[in-house]
MDAnalysis code that builds the backbone (N, CA, C; Angstrom):
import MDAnalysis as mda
import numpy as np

u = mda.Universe.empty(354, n_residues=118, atom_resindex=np.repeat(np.arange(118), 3), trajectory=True)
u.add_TopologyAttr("name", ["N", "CA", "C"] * 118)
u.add_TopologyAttr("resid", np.arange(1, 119))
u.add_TopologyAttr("resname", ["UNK", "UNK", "UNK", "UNK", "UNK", "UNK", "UNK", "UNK", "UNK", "UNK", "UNK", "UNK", "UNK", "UNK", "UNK", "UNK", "UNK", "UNK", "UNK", "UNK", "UNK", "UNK", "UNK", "UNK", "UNK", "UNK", "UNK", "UNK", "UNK", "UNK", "UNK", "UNK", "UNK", "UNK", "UNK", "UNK", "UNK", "UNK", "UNK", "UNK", "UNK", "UNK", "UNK", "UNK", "UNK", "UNK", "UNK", "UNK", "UNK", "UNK", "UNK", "UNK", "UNK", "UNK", "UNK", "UNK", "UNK", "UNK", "UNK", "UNK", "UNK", "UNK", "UNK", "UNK", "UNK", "UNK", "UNK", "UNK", "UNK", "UNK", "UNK", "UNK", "UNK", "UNK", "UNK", "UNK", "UNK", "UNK", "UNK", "UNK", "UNK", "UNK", "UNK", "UNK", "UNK", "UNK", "UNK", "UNK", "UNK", "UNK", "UNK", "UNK", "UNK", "UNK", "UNK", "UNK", "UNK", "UNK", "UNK", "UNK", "UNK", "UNK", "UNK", "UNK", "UNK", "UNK", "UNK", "UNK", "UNK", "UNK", "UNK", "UNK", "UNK", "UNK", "UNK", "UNK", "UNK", "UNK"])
u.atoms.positions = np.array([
    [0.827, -1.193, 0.000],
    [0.000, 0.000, 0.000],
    [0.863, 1.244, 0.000],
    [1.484, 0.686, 0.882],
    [3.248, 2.502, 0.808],
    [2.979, 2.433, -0.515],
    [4.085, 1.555, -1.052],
    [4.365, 1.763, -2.785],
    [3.907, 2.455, -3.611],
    [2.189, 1.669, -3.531],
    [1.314, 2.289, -4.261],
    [0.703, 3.636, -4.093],
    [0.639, 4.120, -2.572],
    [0.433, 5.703, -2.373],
    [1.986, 6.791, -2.949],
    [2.992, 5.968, -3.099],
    [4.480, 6.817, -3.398],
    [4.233, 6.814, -4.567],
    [3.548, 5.762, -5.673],
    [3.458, 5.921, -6.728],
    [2.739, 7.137, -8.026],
    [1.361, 7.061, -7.065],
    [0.417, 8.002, -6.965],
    [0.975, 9.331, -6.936],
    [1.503, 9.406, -5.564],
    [1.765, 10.669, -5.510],
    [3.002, 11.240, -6.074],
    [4.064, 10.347, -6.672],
    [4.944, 10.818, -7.693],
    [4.644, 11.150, -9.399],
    [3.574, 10.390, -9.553],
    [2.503, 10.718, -10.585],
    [1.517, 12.179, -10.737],
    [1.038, 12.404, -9.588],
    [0.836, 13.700, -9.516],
    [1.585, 14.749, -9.575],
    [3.003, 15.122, -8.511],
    [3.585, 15.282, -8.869],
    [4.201, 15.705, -10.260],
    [4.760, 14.840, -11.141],
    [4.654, 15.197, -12.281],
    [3.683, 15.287, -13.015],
    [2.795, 15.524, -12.935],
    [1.852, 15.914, -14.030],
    [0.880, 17.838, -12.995],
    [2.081, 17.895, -12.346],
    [1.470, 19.218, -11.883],
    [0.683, 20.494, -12.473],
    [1.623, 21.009, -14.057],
    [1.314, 21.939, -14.525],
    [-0.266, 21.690, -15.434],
    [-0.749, 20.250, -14.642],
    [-1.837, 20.088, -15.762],
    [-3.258, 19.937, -15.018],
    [-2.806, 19.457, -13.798],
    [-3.814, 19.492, -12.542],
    [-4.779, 20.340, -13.094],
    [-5.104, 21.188, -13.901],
    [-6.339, 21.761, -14.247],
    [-7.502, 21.359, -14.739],
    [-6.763, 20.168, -15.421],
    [-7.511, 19.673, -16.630],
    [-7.468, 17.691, -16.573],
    [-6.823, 17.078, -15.480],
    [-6.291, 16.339, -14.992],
    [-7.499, 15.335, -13.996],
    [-8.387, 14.256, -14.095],
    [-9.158, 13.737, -12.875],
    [-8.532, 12.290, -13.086],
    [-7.793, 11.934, -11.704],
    [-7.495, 10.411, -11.642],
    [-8.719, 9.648, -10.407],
    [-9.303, 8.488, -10.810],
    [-9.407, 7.504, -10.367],
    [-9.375, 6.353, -9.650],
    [-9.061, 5.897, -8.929],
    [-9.241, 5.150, -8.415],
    [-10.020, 4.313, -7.705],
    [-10.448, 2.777, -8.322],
    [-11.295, 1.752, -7.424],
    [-11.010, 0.484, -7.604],
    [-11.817, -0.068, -7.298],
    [-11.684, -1.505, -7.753],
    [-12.705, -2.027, -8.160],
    [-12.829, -3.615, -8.704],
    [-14.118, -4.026, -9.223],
    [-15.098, -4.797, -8.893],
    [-14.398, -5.151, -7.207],
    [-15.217, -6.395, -6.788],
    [-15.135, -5.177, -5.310],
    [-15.947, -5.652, -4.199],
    [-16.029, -4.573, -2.991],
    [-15.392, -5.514, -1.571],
    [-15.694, -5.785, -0.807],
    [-15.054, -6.268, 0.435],
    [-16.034, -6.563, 1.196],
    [-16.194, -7.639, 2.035],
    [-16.631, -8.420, 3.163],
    [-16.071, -8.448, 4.364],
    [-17.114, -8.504, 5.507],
    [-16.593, -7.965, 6.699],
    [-15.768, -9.283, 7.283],
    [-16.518, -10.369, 6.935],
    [-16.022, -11.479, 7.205],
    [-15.430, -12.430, 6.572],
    [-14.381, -13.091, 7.004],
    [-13.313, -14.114, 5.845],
    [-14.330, -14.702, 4.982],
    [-14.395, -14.941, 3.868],
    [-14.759, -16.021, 2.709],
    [-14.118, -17.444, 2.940],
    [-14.420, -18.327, 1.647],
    [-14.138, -19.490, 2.283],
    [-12.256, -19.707, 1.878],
    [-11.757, -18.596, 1.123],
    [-10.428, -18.623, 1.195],
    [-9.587, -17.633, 2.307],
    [-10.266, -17.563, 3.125],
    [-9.213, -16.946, 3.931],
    [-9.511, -15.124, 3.755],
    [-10.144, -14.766, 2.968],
    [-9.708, -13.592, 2.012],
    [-11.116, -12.299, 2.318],
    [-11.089, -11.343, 2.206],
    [-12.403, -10.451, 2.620],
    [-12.979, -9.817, 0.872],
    [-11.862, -10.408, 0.129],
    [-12.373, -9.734, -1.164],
    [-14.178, -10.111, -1.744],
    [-13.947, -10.273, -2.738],
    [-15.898, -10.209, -3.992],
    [-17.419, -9.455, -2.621],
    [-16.844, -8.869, -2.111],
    [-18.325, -8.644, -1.496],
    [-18.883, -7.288, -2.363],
    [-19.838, -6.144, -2.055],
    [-20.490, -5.578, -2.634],
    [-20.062, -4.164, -2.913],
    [-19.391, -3.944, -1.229],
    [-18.625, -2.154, -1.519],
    [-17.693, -2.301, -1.501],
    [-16.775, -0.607, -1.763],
    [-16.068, -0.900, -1.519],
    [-15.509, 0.476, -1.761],
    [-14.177, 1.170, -1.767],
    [-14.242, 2.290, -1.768],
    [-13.404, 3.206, -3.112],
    [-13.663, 4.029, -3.714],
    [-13.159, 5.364, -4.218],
    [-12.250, 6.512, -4.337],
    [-11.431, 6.652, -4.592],
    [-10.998, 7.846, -4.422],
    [-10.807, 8.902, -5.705],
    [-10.837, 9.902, -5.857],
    [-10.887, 11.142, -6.678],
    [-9.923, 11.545, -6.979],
    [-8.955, 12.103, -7.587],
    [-7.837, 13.297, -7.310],
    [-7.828, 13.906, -8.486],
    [-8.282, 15.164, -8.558],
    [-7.988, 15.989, -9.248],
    [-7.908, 17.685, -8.868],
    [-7.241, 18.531, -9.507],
    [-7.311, 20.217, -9.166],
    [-8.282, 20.987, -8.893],
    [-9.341, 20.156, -9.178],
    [-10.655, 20.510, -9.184],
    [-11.249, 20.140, -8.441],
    [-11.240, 19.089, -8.025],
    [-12.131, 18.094, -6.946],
    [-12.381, 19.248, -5.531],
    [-13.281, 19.136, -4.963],
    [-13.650, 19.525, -3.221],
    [-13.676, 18.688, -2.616],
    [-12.074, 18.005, -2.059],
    [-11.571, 16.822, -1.906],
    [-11.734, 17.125, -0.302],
    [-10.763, 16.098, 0.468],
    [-10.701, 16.098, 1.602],
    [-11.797, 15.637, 2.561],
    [-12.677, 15.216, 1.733],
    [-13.758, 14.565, 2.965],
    [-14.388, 13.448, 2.344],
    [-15.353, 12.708, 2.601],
    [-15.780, 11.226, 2.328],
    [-16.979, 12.140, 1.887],
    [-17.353, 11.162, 0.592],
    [-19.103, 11.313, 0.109],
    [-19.800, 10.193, 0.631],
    [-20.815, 10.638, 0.989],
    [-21.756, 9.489, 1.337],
    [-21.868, 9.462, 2.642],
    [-22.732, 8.580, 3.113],
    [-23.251, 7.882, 4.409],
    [-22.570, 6.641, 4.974],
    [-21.267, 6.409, 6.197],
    [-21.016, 5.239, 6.454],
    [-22.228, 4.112, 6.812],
    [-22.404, 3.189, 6.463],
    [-23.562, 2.561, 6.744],
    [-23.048, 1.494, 8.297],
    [-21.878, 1.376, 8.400],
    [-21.235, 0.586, 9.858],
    [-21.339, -0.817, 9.279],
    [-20.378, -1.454, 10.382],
    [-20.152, -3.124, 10.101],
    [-20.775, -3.471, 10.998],
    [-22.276, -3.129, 11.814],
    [-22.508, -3.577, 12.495],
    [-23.613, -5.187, 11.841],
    [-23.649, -6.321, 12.395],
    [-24.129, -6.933, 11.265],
    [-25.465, -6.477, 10.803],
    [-26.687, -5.905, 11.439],
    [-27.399, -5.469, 10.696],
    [-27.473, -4.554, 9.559],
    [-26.220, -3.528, 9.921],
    [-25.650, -3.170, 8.892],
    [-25.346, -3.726, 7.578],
    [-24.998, -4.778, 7.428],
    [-24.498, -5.496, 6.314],
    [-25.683, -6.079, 5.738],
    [-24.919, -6.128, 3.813],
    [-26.113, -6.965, 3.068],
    [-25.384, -7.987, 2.686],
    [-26.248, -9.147, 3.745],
    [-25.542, -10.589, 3.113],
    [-24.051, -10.865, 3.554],
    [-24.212, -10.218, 4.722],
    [-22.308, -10.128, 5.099],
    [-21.631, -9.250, 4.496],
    [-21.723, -8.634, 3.323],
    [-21.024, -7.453, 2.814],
    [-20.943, -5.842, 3.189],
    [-20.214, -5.060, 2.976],
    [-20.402, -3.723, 3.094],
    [-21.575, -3.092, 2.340],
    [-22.461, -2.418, 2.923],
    [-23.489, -2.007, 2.524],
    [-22.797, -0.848, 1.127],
    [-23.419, -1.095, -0.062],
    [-23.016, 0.128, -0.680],
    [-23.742, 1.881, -0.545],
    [-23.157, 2.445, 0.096],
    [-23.941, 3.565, -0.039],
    [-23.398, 4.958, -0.811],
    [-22.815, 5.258, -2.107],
    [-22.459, 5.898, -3.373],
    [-22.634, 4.891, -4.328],
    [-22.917, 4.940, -5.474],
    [-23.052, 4.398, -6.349],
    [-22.543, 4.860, -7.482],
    [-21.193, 3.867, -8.054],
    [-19.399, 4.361, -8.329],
    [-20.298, 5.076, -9.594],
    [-21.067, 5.061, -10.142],
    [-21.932, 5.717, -11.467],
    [-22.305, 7.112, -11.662],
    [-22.446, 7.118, -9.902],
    [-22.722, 8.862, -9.580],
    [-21.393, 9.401, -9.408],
    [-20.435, 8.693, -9.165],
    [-19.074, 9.588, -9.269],
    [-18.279, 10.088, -10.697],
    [-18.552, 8.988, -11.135],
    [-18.015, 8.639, -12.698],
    [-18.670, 9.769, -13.534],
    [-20.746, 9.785, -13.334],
    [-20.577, 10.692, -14.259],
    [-20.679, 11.834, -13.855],
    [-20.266, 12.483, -12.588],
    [-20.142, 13.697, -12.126],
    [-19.314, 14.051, -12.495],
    [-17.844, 12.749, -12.527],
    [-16.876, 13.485, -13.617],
    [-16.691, 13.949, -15.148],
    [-17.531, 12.703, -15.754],
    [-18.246, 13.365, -17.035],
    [-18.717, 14.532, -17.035],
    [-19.481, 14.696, -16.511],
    [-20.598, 16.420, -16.280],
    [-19.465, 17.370, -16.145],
    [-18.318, 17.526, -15.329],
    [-17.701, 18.417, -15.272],
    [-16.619, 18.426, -16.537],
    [-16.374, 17.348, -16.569],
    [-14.985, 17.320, -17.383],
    [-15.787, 17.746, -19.269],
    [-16.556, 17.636, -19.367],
    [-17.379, 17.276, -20.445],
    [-18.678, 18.596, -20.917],
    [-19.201, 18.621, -19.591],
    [-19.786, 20.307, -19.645],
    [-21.418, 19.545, -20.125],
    [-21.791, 18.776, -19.602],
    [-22.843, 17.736, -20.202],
    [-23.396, 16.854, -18.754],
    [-24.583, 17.525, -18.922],
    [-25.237, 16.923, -17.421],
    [-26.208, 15.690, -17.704],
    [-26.064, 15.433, -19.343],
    [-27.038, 14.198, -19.987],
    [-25.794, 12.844, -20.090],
    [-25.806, 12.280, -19.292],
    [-24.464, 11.616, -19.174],
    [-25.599, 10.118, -19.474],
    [-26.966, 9.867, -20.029],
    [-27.450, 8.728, -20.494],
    [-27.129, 8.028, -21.774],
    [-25.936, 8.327, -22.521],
    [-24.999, 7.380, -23.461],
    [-24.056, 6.586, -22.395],
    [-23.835, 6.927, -21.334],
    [-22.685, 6.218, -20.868],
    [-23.614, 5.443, -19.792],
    [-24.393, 5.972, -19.407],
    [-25.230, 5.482, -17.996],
    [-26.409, 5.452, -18.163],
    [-27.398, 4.713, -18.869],
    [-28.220, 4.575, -19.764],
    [-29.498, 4.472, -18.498],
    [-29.922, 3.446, -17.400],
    [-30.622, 3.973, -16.531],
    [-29.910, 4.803, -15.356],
    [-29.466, 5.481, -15.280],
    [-28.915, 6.061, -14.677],
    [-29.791, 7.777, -14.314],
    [-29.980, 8.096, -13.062],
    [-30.474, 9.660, -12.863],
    [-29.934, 10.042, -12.339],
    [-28.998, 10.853, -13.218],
    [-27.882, 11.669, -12.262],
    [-28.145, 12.661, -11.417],
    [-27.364, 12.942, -10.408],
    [-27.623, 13.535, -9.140],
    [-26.363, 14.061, -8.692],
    [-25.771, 15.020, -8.712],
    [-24.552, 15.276, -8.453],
    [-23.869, 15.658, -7.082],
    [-22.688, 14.878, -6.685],
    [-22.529, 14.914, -5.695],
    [-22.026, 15.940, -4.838],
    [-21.909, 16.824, -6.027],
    [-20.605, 18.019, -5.407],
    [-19.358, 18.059, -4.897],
    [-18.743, 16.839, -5.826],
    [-17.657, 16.833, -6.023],
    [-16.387, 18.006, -6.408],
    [-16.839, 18.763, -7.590],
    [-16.433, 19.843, -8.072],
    [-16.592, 21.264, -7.953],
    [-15.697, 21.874, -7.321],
    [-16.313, 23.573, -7.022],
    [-16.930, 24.537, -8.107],
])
């Protein structure tokens, strides 16, 4: 996890003078479980988390609602999802793009924006 945050942030880094115009990404594709699976492992459950970085972003704080690991909390043993990675994605569309009809990419989708962007 070091590595990969030194990596990141030497990546930013160089790509400073562009931070204007610049939104990186980060997630994954499967979400996390509170409890081991049958390999040992907390991976394929339902959430899971996000991150943003760009010059633009109104970063520094979490979107959304923690939903807790308490087990009622959980669906099916998993992390409850509460953002839905679709509303981030095309908030970045909308901004990056200037287009708040983001239904070519997200076809049922009703966007709702998170206020991500100042």
């Amino acid at each position: 996890t070091v590595d990969r945050s030194k990596s990141l942030s030497a990546f930013w880094t160089d790509l400073a003078a562009h931070r204007h115009r610049l939104t990186v990404v980060t997630m994954t594709e499967f979400g996390r479980r509170v409890q081991e699976n049958d390999s040992e492992g907390t991976d394929h459950g339902a959430a899971s988390y996000m991150m943003v970085l760009s010059g633009a972003v109104t970063g520094g704080k979490m979107y959304g609602d923690w939903p807790g690991l308490a087990p009622a909390d959980l669906t099916l043993g998993d992390l409850t999802v509460a953002t839905d990675n679709r509303q981030v994605l095309s908030e970045i569309l909308a901004a990056r793009h200037g287009q708040n009809d983001v239904s070519a990419v997200f076809p049922t989708l009703a966007y709702q924006p998170l206020g991500l962007f100042a």
